[in-house]
N, C-alpha and C positions, 0 to 999 in steps of 0.2 A: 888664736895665734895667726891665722890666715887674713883677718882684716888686719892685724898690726902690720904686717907683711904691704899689704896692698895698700894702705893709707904711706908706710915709708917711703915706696914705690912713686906713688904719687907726687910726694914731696920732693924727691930725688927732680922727678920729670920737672915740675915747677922752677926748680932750683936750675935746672939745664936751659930751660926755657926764658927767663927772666932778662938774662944779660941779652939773649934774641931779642925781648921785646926791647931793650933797651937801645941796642944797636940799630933800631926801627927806626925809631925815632931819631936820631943822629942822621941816618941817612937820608932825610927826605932831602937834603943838598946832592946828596951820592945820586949816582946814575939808577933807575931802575935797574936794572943788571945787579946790586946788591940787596935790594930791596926784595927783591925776586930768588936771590937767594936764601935768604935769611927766612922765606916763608917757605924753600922748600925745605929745609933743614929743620924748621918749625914742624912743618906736615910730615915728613922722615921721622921726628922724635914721639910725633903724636899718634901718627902709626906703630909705629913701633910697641908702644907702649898701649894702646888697644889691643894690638894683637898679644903681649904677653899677658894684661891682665884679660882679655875675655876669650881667649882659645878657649880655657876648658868650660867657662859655661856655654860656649857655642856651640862646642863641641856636644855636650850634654843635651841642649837643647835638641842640636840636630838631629843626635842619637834617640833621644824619647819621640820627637817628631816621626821618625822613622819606624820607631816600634809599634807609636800611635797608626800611623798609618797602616803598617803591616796587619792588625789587632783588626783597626777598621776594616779593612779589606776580607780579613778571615770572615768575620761577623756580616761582612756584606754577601760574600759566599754561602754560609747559612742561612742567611734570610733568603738569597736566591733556592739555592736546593730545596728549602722547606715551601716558597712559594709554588715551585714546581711540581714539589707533591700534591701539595693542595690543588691547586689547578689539573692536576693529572685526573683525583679523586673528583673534582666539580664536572670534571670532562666524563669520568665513566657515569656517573650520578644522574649527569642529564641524556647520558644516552639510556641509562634505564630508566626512568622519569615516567617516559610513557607508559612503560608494565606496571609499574606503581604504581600511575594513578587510576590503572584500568582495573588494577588489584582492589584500589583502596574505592572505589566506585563499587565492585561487586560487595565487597564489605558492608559497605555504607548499605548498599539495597537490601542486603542480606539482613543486615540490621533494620533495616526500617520495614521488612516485612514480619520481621519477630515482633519488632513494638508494636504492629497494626494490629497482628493476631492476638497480641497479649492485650491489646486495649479494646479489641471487639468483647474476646474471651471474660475481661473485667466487667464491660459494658452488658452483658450477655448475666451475669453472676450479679451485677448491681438492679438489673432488669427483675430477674426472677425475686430476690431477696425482699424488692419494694413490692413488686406483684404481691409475694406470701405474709408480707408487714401490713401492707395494706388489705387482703384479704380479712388476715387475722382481727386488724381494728375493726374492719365492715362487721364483722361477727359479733364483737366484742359489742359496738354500738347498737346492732341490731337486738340482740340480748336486753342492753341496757334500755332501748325504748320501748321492749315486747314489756317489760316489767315494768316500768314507767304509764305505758299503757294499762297493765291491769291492776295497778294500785288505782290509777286512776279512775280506772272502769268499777274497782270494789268501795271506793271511795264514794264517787257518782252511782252507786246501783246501793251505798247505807245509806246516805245521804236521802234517797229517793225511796228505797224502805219505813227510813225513819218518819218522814213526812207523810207516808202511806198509812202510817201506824198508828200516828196520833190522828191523821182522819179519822180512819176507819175504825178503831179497833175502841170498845166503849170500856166502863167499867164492869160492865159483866164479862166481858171477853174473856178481859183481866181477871178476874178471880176465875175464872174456867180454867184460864192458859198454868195460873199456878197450883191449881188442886190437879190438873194434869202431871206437872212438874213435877210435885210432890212425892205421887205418887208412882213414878215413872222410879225416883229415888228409894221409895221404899222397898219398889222391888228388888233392885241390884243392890240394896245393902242386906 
């Protein structure tokens, strides 16, 4: 209903306007003097008619302008206050800054002579464990070549028997050694 309103409006101002333009033209014999009228009476209707139809959206406009502004301005205020704080907090932070970091220094040493002792104490634990692993292999090996030795030794001392034997030892030996034998049996059975 409001643009039917403001399109008739218009229509009306046109309609007023028209015989102005018209009387324009006719006067360019006339004196400046009506020609000059005739435009302010032009600019008079054409005011007129801006001011009725755009009061209220100016109005509005200037009104939300206004409240926009006010909004910003609060919101600027909060960001000041909460800057302030912050800036208060960075201001005591670095006046204690120093304790902290003399704090977080003793820490840190504090720590790093824990890790030293804990890593001698490991080294110290990894020290003995390889000492008693490798003691234990040295044993192990020694064992295994003491025995490696006398296989070998029993080996090299048949070996050297055997060959002794077929030298030395004849067929009469041989029948001695087992009527010895023999009888060695009869008696423990």
């Amino acid at each position: 209903m409001k643009r039917w309103t403001t399109a008739i409006y218009a229509f009306v101002v046109l309609l007023v306007a028209s015989p102005l333009w018209a009387a324009e033209a006719e006067a360019h014999e006339e004196g400046p003097t009506i020609k000059l009228v005739y435009w302010g009476i032009n600019f008079l209707i054409l005011a007129v008619g801006l001011l009725y139809f755009l009061r209220k959206p100016v109005k509005e406009f200037f009104a939300s302008r206004a409240t926009l502004i006010r909004e910003n301005i609060e919101q600027a205020r909060a960001l000041k206050a909460n800057a302030e704080k912050k800036y208060q907090d960075y201001e005591n932070r670095l006046k204690s800054i120093e304790k902290e970091m003399q704090e977080l220094i003793a820490n840190l040493k504090k720590d790093g002579e824990l890790e030293k002792r804990r890593m001698i104490e490991s080294a110290a634990q990894q020290a003995a464990n390889l000492k008693s692993n490798s003691e234990r292999v040295l044993q192990q090996e020694l064992r295994k070549a003491k025995e490696d030795l006398k296989k070998e030794a029993v080996s090299l001392a048949t070996d050297l028997a055997e060959d002794l034997i077929r030298k030395n030892v004849t067929p009469e030996d041989q029948g001695r050694i087992v009527d010895q034998y023999l009888t060695k049996m009869e008696k423990l059975a």
